[in-house]
C-alpha positions as CSV (number, residue, x, y, z in Angstrom):
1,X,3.5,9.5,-17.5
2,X,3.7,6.9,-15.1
3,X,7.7,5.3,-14.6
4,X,8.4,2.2,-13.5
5,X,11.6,0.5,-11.9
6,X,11.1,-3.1,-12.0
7,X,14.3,-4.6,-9.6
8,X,15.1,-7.6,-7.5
9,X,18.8,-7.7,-7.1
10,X,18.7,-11.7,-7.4
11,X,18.9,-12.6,-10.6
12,X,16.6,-15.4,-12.8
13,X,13.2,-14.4,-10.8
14,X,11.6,-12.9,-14.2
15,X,12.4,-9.3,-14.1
16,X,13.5,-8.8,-17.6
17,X,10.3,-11.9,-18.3
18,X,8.4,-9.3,-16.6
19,X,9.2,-5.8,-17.8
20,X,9.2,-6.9,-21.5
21,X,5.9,-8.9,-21.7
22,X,3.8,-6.3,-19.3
23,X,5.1,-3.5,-21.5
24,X,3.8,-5.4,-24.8
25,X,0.5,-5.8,-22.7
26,X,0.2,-2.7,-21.6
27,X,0.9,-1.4,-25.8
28,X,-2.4,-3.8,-26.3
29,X,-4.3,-1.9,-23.5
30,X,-3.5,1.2,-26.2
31,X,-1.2,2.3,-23.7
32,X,2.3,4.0,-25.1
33,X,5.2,2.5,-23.7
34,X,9.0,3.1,-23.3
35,X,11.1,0.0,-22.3
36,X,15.0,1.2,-21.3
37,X,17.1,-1.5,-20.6
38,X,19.7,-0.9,-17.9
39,X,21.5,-4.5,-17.5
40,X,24.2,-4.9,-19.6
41,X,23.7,-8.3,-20.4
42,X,21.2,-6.9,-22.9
43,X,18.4,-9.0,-22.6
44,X,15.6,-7.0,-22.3
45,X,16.7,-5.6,-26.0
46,X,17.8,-9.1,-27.4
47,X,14.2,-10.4,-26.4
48,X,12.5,-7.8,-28.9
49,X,14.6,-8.8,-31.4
50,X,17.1,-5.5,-31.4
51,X,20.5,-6.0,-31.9
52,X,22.9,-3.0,-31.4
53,X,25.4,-2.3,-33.3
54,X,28.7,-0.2,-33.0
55,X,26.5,3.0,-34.1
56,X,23.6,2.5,-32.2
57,X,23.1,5.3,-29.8
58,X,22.1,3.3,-26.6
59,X,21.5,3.9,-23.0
60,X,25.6,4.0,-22.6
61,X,25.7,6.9,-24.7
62,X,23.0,8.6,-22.6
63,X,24.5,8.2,-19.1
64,X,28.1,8.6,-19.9
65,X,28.2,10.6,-23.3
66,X,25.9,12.9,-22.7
67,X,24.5,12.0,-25.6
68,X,20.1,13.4,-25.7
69,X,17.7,10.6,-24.6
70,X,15.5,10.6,-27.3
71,X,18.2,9.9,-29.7
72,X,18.7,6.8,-28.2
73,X,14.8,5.8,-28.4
74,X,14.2,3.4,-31.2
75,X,10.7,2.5,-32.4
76,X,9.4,-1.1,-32.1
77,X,6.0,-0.9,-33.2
78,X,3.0,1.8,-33.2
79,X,3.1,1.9,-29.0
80,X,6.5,0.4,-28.4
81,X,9.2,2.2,-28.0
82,X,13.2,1.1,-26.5
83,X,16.3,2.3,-25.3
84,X,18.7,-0.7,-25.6
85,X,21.7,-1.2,-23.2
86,X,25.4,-2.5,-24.4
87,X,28.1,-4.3,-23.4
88,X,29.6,-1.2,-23.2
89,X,27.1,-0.5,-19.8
90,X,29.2,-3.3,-18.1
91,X,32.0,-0.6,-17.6
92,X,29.3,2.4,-16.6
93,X,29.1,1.9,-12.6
94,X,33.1,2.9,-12.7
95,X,33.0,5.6,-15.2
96,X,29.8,7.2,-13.6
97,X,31.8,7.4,-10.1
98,X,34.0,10.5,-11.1
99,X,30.4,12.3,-12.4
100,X,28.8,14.9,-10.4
101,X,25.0,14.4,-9.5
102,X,26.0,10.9,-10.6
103,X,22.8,9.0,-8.7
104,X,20.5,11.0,-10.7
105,X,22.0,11.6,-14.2
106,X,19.1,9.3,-15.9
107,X,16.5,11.1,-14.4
108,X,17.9,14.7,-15.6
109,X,18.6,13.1,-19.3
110,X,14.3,11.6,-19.0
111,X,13.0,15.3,-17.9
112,X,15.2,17.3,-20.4
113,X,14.0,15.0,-23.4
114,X,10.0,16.0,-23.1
115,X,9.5,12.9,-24.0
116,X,5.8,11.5,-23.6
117,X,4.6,7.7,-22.9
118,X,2.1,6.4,-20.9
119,X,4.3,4.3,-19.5
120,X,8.3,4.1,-18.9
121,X,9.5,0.7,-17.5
122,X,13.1,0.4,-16.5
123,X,15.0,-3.4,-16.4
124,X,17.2,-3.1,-13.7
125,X,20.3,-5.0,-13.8
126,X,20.5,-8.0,-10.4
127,X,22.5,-5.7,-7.9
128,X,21.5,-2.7,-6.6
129,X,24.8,-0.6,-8.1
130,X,24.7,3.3,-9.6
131,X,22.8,1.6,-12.7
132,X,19.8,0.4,-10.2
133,X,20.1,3.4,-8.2
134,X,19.5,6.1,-11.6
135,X,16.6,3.8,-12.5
136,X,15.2,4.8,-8.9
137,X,15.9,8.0,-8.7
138,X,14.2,8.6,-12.2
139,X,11.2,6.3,-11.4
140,X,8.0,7.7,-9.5
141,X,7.0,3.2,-8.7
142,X,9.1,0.6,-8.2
143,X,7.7,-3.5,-9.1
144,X,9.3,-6.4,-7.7
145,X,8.9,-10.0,-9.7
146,X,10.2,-12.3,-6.9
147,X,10.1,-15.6,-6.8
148,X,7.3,-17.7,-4.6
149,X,10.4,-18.8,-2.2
150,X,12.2,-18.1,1.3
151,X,15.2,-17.0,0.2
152,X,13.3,-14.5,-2.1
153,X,11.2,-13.8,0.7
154,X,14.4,-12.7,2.7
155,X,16.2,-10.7,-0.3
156,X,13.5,-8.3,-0.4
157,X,14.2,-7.0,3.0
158,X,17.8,-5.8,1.3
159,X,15.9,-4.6,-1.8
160,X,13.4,-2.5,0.5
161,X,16.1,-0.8,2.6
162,X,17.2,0.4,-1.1
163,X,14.6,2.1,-2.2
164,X,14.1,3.5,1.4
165,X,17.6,5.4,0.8
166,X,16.7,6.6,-2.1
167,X,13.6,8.1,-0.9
168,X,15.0,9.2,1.3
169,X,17.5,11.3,-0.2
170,X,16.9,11.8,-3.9
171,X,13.7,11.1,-4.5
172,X,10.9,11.4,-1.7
173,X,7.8,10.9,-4.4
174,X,9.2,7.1,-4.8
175,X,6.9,4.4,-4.0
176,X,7.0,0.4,-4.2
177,X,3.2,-0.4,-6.0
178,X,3.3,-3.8,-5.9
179,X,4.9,-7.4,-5.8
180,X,3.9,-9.7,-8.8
181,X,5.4,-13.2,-8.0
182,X,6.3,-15.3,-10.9
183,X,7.2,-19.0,-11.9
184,X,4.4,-19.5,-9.5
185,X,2.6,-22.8,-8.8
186,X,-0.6,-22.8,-7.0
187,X,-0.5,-26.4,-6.5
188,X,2.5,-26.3,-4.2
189,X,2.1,-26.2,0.1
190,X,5.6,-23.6,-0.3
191,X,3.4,-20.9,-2.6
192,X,0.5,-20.3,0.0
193,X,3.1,-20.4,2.8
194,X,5.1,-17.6,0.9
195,X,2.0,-15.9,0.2
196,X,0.7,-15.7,4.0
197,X,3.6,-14.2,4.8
198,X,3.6,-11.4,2.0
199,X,0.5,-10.6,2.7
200,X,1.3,-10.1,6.6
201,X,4.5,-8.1,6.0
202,X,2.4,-6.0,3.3
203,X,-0.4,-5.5,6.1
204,X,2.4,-4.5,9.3
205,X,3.4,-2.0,6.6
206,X,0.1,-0.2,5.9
207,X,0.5,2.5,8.9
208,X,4.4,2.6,8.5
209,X,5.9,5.7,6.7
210,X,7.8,3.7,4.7
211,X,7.7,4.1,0.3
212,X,6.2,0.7,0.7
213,X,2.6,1.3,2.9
214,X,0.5,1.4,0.2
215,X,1.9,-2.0,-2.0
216,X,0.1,-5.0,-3.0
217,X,0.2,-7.9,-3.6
218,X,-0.6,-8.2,-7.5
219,X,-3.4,-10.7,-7.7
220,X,-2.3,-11.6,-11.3
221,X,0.4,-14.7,-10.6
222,X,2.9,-15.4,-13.6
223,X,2.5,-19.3,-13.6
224,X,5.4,-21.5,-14.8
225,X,5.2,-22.0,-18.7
226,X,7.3,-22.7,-21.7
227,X,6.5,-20.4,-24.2
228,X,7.4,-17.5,-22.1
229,X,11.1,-19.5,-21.9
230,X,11.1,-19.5,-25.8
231,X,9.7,-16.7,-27.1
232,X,12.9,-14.5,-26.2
233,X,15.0,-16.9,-29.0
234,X,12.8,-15.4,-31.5
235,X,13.4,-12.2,-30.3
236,X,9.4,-11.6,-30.0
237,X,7.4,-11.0,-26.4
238,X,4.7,-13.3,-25.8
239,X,1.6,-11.6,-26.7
240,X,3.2,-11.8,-30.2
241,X,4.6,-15.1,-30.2
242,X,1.8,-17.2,-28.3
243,X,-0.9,-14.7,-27.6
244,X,-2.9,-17.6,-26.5
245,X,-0.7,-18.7,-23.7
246,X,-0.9,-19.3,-20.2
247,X,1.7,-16.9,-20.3
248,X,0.2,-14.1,-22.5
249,X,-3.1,-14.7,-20.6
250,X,-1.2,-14.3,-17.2
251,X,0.8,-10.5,-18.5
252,X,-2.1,-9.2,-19.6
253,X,-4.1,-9.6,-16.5
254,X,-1.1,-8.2,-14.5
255,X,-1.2,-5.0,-16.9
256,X,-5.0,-5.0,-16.8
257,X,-4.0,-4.4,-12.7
258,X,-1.0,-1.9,-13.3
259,X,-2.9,0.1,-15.7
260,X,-6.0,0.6,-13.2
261,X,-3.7,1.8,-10.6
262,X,-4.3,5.0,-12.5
263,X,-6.2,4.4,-15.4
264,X,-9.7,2.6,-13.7
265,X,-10.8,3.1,-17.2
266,X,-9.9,1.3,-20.6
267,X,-8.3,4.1,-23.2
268,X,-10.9,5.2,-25.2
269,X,-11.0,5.0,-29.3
270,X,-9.6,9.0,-29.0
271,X,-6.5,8.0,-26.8
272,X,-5.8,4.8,-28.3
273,X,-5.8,6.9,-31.9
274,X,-3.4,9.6,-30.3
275,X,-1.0,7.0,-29.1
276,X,-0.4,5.3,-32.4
277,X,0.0,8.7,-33.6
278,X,2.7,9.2,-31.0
Protein backbone atom coordinates (compact mmCIF):
# COMPACT_ATOMS: atom_id res chain seq x y z
CA UNK A 1 0.00 0.00 0.00
CA UNK A 2 1.58 2.93 -1.24
CA UNK A 3 0.41 6.53 0.76
CA UNK A 4 0.52 9.59 -0.53
CA UNK A 5 0.60 13.27 0.95
CA UNK A 6 -0.13 15.67 -1.74
CA UNK A 7 0.76 19.40 -0.03
CA UNK A 8 1.80 22.83 -1.16
CA UNK A 9 0.99 25.16 1.65
CA UNK A 10 -0.11 28.02 -1.03
CA UNK A 11 -3.34 27.52 -1.78
CA UNK A 12 -5.29 27.51 -5.60
CA UNK A 13 -2.16 25.60 -7.29
CA UNK A 14 -4.47 22.26 -7.87
CA UNK A 15 -3.83 20.14 -4.98
CA UNK A 16 -7.28 19.14 -4.18
CA UNK A 17 -7.62 19.31 -8.70
CA UNK A 18 -4.91 16.95 -8.30
CA UNK A 19 -5.47 14.35 -5.53
CA UNK A 20 -9.10 13.82 -6.65
CA UNK A 21 -8.66 13.36 -10.47
CA UNK A 22 -5.22 11.13 -10.06
CA UNK A 23 -7.06 9.03 -7.56
CA UNK A 24 -10.11 8.38 -10.10
CA UNK A 25 -7.20 7.59 -12.70
CA UNK A 26 -5.44 5.61 -10.77
CA UNK A 27 -9.27 3.47 -9.88
CA UNK A 28 -9.26 3.17 -13.93
CA UNK A 29 -5.60 1.74 -13.90
CA UNK A 30 -7.67 -1.10 -11.62
CA UNK A 31 -5.83 0.32 -8.80
CA UNK A 32 -7.90 0.55 -5.28
CA UNK A 33 -7.80 3.83 -3.87
CA UNK A 34 -8.52 5.68 -0.57
CA UNK A 35 -8.91 9.56 -0.89
CA UNK A 36 -8.96 11.27 2.93
CA UNK A 37 -9.56 14.68 2.88
CA UNK A 38 -7.77 16.73 5.59
CA UNK A 39 -8.70 20.50 4.66
CA UNK A 40 -11.67 21.63 6.27
CA UNK A 41 -12.96 23.54 3.60
CA UNK A 42 -14.18 20.08 2.32
CA UNK A 43 -13.49 20.20 -1.19
CA UNK A 44 -11.88 17.18 -1.94
CA UNK A 45 -15.39 15.53 -0.59
CA UNK A 46 -17.76 18.17 -2.20
CA UNK A 47 -16.03 17.40 -5.57
CA UNK A 48 -17.14 13.60 -5.48
CA UNK A 49 -20.40 14.59 -4.83
CA UNK A 50 -20.47 13.67 -0.79
CA UNK A 51 -22.04 15.73 1.40
CA UNK A 52 -21.71 15.09 5.19
CA UNK A 53 -24.14 15.30 7.35
CA UNK A 54 -24.38 15.79 11.19
CA UNK A 55 -24.07 11.76 11.53
CA UNK A 56 -21.44 11.16 9.17
CA UNK A 57 -18.45 9.71 10.92
CA UNK A 58 -15.66 11.85 9.14
CA UNK A 59 -11.98 12.34 9.53
CA UNK A 60 -12.89 14.81 12.70
CA UNK A 61 -14.20 11.92 14.39
CA UNK A 62 -11.07 9.91 13.71
CA UNK A 63 -8.44 12.35 14.96
CA UNK A 64 -10.22 13.79 17.89
CA UNK A 65 -12.87 11.11 18.84
CA UNK A 66 -11.14 8.35 18.59
CA UNK A 67 -13.60 7.10 16.67
CA UNK A 68 -11.98 3.58 14.17
CA UNK A 69 -10.83 4.65 10.71
CA UNK A 70 -12.60 2.42 8.77
CA UNK A 71 -15.83 3.59 10.15
CA UNK A 72 -15.27 6.73 8.66
CA UNK A 73 -14.47 5.15 5.04
CA UNK A 74 -17.37 5.53 2.72
CA UNK A 75 -17.53 3.71 -0.60
CA UNK A 76 -17.73 5.77 -3.90
CA UNK A 77 -17.55 3.32 -6.45
CA UNK A 78 -16.07 -0.46 -6.96
CA UNK A 79 -12.15 1.14 -6.40
CA UNK A 80 -13.02 4.36 -4.72
CA UNK A 81 -13.09 4.74 -1.41
CA UNK A 82 -13.28 8.39 0.98
CA UNK A 83 -12.89 9.71 4.26
CA UNK A 84 -14.51 13.11 4.11
CA UNK A 85 -13.41 16.08 6.33
CA UNK A 86 -15.95 18.67 8.16
CA UNK A 87 -16.22 21.95 9.19
CA UNK A 88 -15.88 20.61 12.36
CA UNK A 89 -11.73 19.94 11.23
CA UNK A 90 -11.49 23.83 11.17
CA UNK A 91 -11.32 23.62 15.07
CA UNK A 92 -8.93 20.25 15.16
CA UNK A 93 -5.26 21.93 15.05
CA UNK A 94 -6.40 23.50 18.77
CA UNK A 95 -8.04 20.50 20.15
CA UNK A 96 -5.16 18.10 18.91
CA UNK A 97 -2.52 20.40 20.88
CA UNK A 98 -3.49 18.98 24.44
CA UNK A 99 -3.18 15.21 22.73
CA UNK A 100 -0.26 13.09 23.44
CA UNK A 101 1.66 11.65 20.29
CA UNK A 102 -0.40 14.35 18.75
CA UNK A 103 1.90 14.64 15.29
CA UNK A 104 1.21 11.11 14.56
CA UNK A 105 -2.37 10.27 15.74
CA UNK A 106 -3.52 9.62 11.93
CA UNK A 107 -0.90 7.39 11.22
CA UNK A 108 -1.64 5.10 14.45
CA UNK A 109 -5.61 5.30 13.61
CA UNK A 110 -4.37 4.04 9.42
CA UNK A 111 -2.14 1.03 10.87
CA UNK A 112 -4.67 -0.13 13.55
CA UNK A 113 -7.55 -0.27 10.87
CA UNK A 114 -5.84 -3.17 8.53
CA UNK A 115 -7.17 -1.48 6.05
CA UNK A 116 -5.97 -2.42 2.41
CA UNK A 117 -5.74 -0.04 -0.93
CA UNK A 118 -3.37 0.23 -3.38
CA UNK A 119 -3.21 3.54 -2.94
CA UNK A 120 -4.05 6.16 0.03
CA UNK A 121 -3.89 9.92 -1.09
CA UNK A 122 -4.08 12.56 1.49
CA UNK A 123 -5.44 16.46 0.60
CA UNK A 124 -3.63 18.46 2.74
CA UNK A 125 -5.06 21.61 3.82
CA UNK A 126 -2.62 25.13 2.40
CA UNK A 127 -0.54 25.56 5.64
CA UNK A 128 1.69 23.24 7.04
CA UNK A 129 -0.29 23.01 10.70
CA UNK A 130 -0.78 19.61 12.94
CA UNK A 131 -3.36 18.57 10.11
CA UNK A 132 -0.44 18.71 7.30
CA UNK A 133 1.94 17.37 9.69
CA UNK A 134 -0.37 13.85 10.60
CA UNK A 135 -0.75 13.47 6.82
CA UNK A 136 3.16 13.33 6.75
CA UNK A 137 3.83 11.43 9.37
CA UNK A 138 1.31 8.73 8.04
CA UNK A 139 2.42 9.04 4.44
CA UNK A 140 5.56 6.86 3.06
CA UNK A 141 5.59 9.88 -0.46
CA UNK A 142 4.85 13.17 -0.49
CA UNK A 143 3.51 15.06 -4.31
CA UNK A 144 3.74 18.59 -4.75
CA UNK A 145 1.22 20.36 -7.59
CA UNK A 146 2.87 23.76 -7.80
CA UNK A 147 2.28 26.16 -9.99
CA UNK A 148 4.67 26.89 -13.17
CA UNK A 149 5.70 30.39 -11.32
CA UNK A 150 8.54 32.21 -9.15
CA UNK A 151 6.80 32.67 -6.29
CA UNK A 152 5.83 28.90 -6.39
CA UNK A 153 9.21 28.23 -7.15
CA UNK A 154 10.28 30.02 -3.84
CA UNK A 155 7.46 28.42 -1.55
CA UNK A 156 8.70 25.05 -2.05
CA UNK A 157 11.88 25.75 -0.33
CA UNK A 158 9.47 26.40 3.03
CA UNK A 159 7.50 23.19 2.04
CA UNK A 160 10.85 21.07 1.72
CA UNK A 161 12.30 22.14 5.06
CA UNK A 162 8.79 20.59 6.29
CA UNK A 163 9.02 17.40 5.30
CA UNK A 164 12.74 17.48 6.21
CA UNK A 165 11.53 17.78 10.01
CA UNK A 166 9.40 15.34 9.82
CA UNK A 167 11.80 12.96 8.54
CA UNK A 168 13.65 13.79 10.56
CA UNK A 169 11.97 13.08 13.67
CA UNK A 170 8.83 11.03 13.12
CA UNK A 171 9.08 9.48 10.15
CA UNK A 172 12.67 8.66 8.56
CA UNK A 173 10.98 6.27 5.57
CA UNK A 174 9.37 9.70 4.08
CA UNK A 175 10.24 10.64 0.77
CA UNK A 176 9.10 13.62 -1.79
CA UNK A 177 8.47 11.35 -5.38
CA UNK A 178 7.82 13.94 -7.44
CA UNK A 179 6.58 17.57 -8.55
CA UNK A 180 3.67 17.58 -11.10
CA UNK A 181 3.14 21.24 -12.19
CA UNK A 182 -0.24 22.26 -13.16
CA UNK A 183 -2.28 25.12 -14.93
CA UNK A 184 0.70 24.73 -17.11
CA UNK A 185 1.24 26.47 -20.49
CA UNK A 186 3.83 25.29 -22.77
CA UNK A 187 3.53 28.15 -24.98
CA UNK A 188 4.72 30.66 -22.32
CA UNK A 189 8.84 31.88 -22.10
CA UNK A 190 7.91 31.81 -17.83
CA UNK A 191 7.14 27.79 -18.02
CA UNK A 192 10.57 26.66 -19.57
CA UNK A 193 12.26 29.24 -17.35
CA UNK A 194 10.55 27.63 -14.30
CA UNK A 195 11.15 24.37 -15.57
CA UNK A 196 15.13 24.85 -16.04
CA UNK A 197 15.34 25.73 -12.78
CA UNK A 198 13.36 22.66 -11.25
CA UNK A 199 15.21 20.55 -13.08
CA UNK A 200 18.64 22.09 -11.70
CA UNK A 201 17.52 22.19 -8.03
CA UNK A 202 16.16 18.44 -8.53
CA UNK A 203 19.69 17.57 -10.09
CA UNK A 204 21.99 19.51 -6.99
CA UNK A 205 19.75 17.31 -4.91
CA UNK A 206 20.51 13.84 -6.30
CA UNK A 207 23.74 13.14 -3.96
CA UNK A 208 22.19 15.18 -0.96
CA UNK A 209 20.75 13.12 1.96
CA UNK A 210 17.84 14.98 1.90
CA UNK A 211 13.95 12.91 1.61
CA UNK A 212 14.00 14.73 -1.73
CA UNK A 213 17.32 13.05 -3.82
CA UNK A 214 15.47 10.82 -5.60
CA UNK A 215 12.32 13.27 -6.98
CA UNK A 216 11.32 14.05 -10.37
CA UNK A 217 10.01 16.03 -12.16
CA UNK A 218 6.60 14.34 -13.48
CA UNK A 219 6.80 14.51 -17.22
CA UNK A 220 2.89 14.53 -17.29
CA UNK A 221 2.01 18.61 -17.17
CA UNK A 222 -1.68 19.39 -16.05
CA UNK A 223 -2.40 22.08 -18.83
CA UNK A 224 -4.91 24.87 -18.19
CA UNK A 225 -8.64 23.69 -19.07
CA UNK A 226 -12.14 24.23 -18.24
CA UNK A 227 -13.74 21.17 -17.69
CA UNK A 228 -11.38 20.38 -14.88
CA UNK A 229 -12.85 23.98 -13.36
CA UNK A 230 -16.43 22.54 -13.72
CA UNK A 231 -16.57 19.24 -13.14
CA UNK A 232 -16.30 19.71 -9.24
CA UNK A 233 -20.09 21.67 -9.42
CA UNK A 234 -21.34 18.45 -10.43
CA UNK A 235 -19.69 16.84 -7.83
CA UNK A 236 -18.02 14.27 -10.46
CA UNK A 237 -13.97 14.00 -11.16
CA UNK A 238 -13.08 14.36 -14.68
CA UNK A 239 -12.53 11.02 -15.93
CA UNK A 240 -16.28 10.75 -15.24
CA UNK A 241 -17.49 14.04 -16.32
CA UNK A 242 -15.35 14.65 -19.64
CA UNK A 243 -13.26 11.54 -20.03
CA UNK A 244 -12.27 12.96 -23.24
CA UNK A 245 -10.64 16.00 -21.99
CA UNK A 246 -7.46 17.61 -22.13
CA UNK A 247 -7.79 17.33 -18.62
CA UNK A 248 -8.76 13.60 -18.23
CA UNK A 249 -6.11 12.83 -20.89
CA UNK A 250 -3.44 14.89 -18.81
CA UNK A 251 -4.45 12.80 -14.94
CA UNK A 252 -4.32 9.76 -16.55
CA UNK A 253 -0.85 10.03 -17.93
CA UNK A 254 0.32 11.53 -14.53
CA UNK A 255 -1.12 8.19 -12.81
CA UNK A 256 0.14 6.10 -15.64
CA UNK A 257 3.75 7.73 -14.12
CA UNK A 258 2.76 7.39 -10.34
CA UNK A 259 1.65 3.92 -10.74
CA UNK A 260 5.02 2.78 -12.46
CA UNK A 261 6.97 4.10 -9.63
CA UNK A 262 6.07 0.77 -8.26
CA UNK A 263 3.89 -0.98 -10.46
CA UNK A 264 6.14 -1.00 -14.06
CA UNK A 265 3.37 -3.35 -14.88
CA UNK A 266 -0.47 -2.76 -15.82
CA UNK A 267 -2.72 -4.88 -13.05
CA UNK A 268 -3.58 -7.87 -14.53
CA UNK A 269 -7.34 -9.30 -15.17
CA UNK A 270 -6.63 -11.32 -11.47
CA UNK A 271 -5.80 -8.04 -9.53
CA UNK A 272 -8.12 -5.86 -11.27
CA UNK A 273 -10.98 -8.70 -10.26
CA UNK A 274 -9.68 -8.73 -6.52
CA UNK A 275 -9.88 -5.00 -6.23
CA UNK A 276 -13.47 -4.68 -7.24
CA UNK A 277 -13.91 -7.34 -4.82
CA UNK A 278 -12.33 -5.22 -2.31
Amino acid sequence: MRTIALMNQKGGVGKTTTTVNLGAALAELGFTVCLIDLDPQAHLTLNYGFEPTPDTISLYNVLIEERSFLEAIHRIDDRISLVPSSIDLAGAEIELVSLMGRESILKKRIESSGCDFDFILLDCPPSLGLLTINALAAAGEVIIPMLPHFLALQGVGKLLETVALVCKRMNPALKVSGIVLTMFDSQTKLSGEIMKDLQGFVLAAKDQNVPWSGAVIFKSKIRRNIKLAESPSFGEHIIKYEPTSNGAMDYRALAAEVAAMEFPEPPTAKNLQAGVER
